[in-house]
C-alpha positions, -999 to 999 in steps of 0.1 A, spaced: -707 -345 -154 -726 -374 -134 -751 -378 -164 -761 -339 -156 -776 -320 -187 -767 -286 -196 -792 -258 -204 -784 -260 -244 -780 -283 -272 -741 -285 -277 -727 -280 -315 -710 -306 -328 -669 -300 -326 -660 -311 -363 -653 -282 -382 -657 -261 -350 -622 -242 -360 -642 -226 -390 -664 -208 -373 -662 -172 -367 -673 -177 -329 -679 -201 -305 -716 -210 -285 -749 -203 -297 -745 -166 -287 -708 -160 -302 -696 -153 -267 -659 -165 -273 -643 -155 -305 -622 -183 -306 -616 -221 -294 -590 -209 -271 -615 -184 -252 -641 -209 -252 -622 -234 -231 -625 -216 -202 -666 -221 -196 -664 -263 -197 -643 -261 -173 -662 -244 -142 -697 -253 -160 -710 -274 -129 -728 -295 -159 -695 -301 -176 -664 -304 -164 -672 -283 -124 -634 -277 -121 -611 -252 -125 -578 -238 -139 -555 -249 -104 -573 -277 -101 -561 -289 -135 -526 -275 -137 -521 -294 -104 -531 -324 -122 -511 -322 -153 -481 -308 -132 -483 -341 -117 -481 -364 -146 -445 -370 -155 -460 -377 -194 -474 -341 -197 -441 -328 -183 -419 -342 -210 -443 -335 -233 -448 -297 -229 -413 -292 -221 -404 -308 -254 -432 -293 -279 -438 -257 -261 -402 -255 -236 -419 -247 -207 -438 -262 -182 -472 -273 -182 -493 -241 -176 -527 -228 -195 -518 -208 -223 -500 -246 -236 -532 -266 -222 -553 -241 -243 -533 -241 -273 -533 -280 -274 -567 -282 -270 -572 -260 -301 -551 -270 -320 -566 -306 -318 -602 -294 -324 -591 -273 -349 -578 -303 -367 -613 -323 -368 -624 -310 -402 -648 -337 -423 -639 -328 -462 -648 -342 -496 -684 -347 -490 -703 -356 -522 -713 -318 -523 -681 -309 -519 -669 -324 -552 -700 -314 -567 -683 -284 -566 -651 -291 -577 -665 -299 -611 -675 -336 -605 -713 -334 -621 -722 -370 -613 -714 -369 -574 -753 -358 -564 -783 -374 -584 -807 -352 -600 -832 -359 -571 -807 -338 -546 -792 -315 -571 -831 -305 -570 -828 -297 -537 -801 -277 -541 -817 -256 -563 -848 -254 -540 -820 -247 -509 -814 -217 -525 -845 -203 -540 -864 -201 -508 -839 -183 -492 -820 -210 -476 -785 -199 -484 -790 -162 -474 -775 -179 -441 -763 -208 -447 -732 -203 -472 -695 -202 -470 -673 -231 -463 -691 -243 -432 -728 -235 -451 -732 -217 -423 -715 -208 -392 -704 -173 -400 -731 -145 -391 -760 -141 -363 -798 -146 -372 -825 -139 -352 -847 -174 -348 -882 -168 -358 -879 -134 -385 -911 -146 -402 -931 -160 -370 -926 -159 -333 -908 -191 -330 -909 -187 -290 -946 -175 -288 -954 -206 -306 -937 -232 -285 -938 -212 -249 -921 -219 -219 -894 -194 -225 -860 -191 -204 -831 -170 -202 -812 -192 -221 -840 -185 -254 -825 -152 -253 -794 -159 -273 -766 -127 -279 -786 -107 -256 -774 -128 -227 -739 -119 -240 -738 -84 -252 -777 -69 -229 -782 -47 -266 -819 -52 -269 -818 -59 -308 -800 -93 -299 -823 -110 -282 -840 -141 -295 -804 -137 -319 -782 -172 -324 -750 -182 -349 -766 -196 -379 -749 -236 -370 -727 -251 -397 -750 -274 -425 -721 -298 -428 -727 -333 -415 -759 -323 -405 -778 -352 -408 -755 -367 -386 -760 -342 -359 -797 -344 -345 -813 -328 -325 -813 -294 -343 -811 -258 -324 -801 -248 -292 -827 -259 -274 -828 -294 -292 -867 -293 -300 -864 -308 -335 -852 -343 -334 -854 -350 -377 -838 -336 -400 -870 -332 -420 -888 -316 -389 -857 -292 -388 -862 -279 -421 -897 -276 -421 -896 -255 -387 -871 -229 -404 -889 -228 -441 -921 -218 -419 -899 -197 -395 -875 -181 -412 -887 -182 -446 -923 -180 -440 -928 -207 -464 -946 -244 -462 -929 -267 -482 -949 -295 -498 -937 -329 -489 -920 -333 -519 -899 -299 -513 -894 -312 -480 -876 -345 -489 -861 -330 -518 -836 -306 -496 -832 -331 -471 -819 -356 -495 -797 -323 -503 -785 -316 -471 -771 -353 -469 -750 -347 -493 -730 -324 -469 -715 -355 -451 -680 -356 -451 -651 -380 -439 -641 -378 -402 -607 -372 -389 -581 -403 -392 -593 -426 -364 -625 -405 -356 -657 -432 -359 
């Protein structure tokens, strides 16, 4: 709101209906619950749930609308359930990997199939799997080295789960993000300090894997992780 910047790096929407929770931390387990915090962020949206129902009340469009589609009149639970059911519809298939494995041998070259391979034999994919190649368990950021010793300047906001559930064992603890259309979706983690896609994946081999990947290793799972584009939504640039 007003050019203001929030505290975190915000996760891309597409495919956001896939994930087991929403935010960084998990907080809300589904799109619906995580409406709620945009609306009073003072970064985001400042407003909150009268303030928009007067609003949409007032729009004769709206009215029609939710009396015809939900018969009733404009109130949250509706607003909510739009709002979901929209983002839930902004899922980018048929990437190049994605028909990789659907049997289609030629769709990666043998340069990224290579990174594939080395995706999963460092330990890559102990994560970042499922439909969303990732996006469906918690991970603490820095298991091998202490990602937040190393780069200092520490907040409440590095702190992850914790902030959510106060159980010790969760701090420093984020959702593993989605791999799909990730080299479309720089800067990388939640506080945004990567801003390549090869700087990315260097920072977790070293982090997270304990591993320095040569150059070559490097540009070989990038060229991998490109392959995870997919098509956006009808009449989504």
């Amino acid at each position: 709101m007003r050019g203001a910047l929030g505290d975190l790096n915000a996760p891309t929407v597409f495919n956001s209906g896939l994930s087991f929770r929403q935010f960084w931390d998990g907080r809300a387990e589904t799109l619906e619950d995580q409406i709620d915090e945009p609306i009073r962020h003072p970064a985001e949206m400042a407003s909150d749930w009268p303030q928009i129902l007067n609003k949409l009340q007032a729009d004769p469009e709206y009215v029609a609308a939710f009396s015809s589609i939900y018969a009733t009149k404009v109130d949250r639970r509706g607003i909510k359930d739009a709002i979901a059911t929209f983002e839930r519809s902004l899922i980018t298939p048929d990437s190049r990997f994605d028909r990789y494995l659907r049997g289609d041998s030629q769709a990666l070259t043998a340069e990224e199939k290579e990174g594939y391979r080395l995706f999963k034999d460092s330990g890559c994919s102990s994560c970042h799997q499922g439909v969303l190649v990732g996006g469906n368990m918690f991970e603490k950021l820095g298991i091998v080295r202490d990602y937040f010793a190393d780069r200092g300047h520490i907040t409440k906001f590095d702190f992850g789960r914790f902030n959510s559930t106060g159980v010790e064992e969760n701090r420093f603890e984020f959702k593993v993000p989605s791999l799909r259309n990730v080299a479309r979706t720089a800067p990388y983690f939640h506080d945004g300090s990567a801003r390549s896609l090869d700087e990315a994946v260097s920072v977790m081999a070293r982090y997270q894997l304990g591993r320095e990947l040569t150059a070559t290793e490097l540009h070989r799972i990038v060229q991998f992780l490109e392959t995870l584009t997919g098509k956006n939504p009808e009449g989504v640039p």
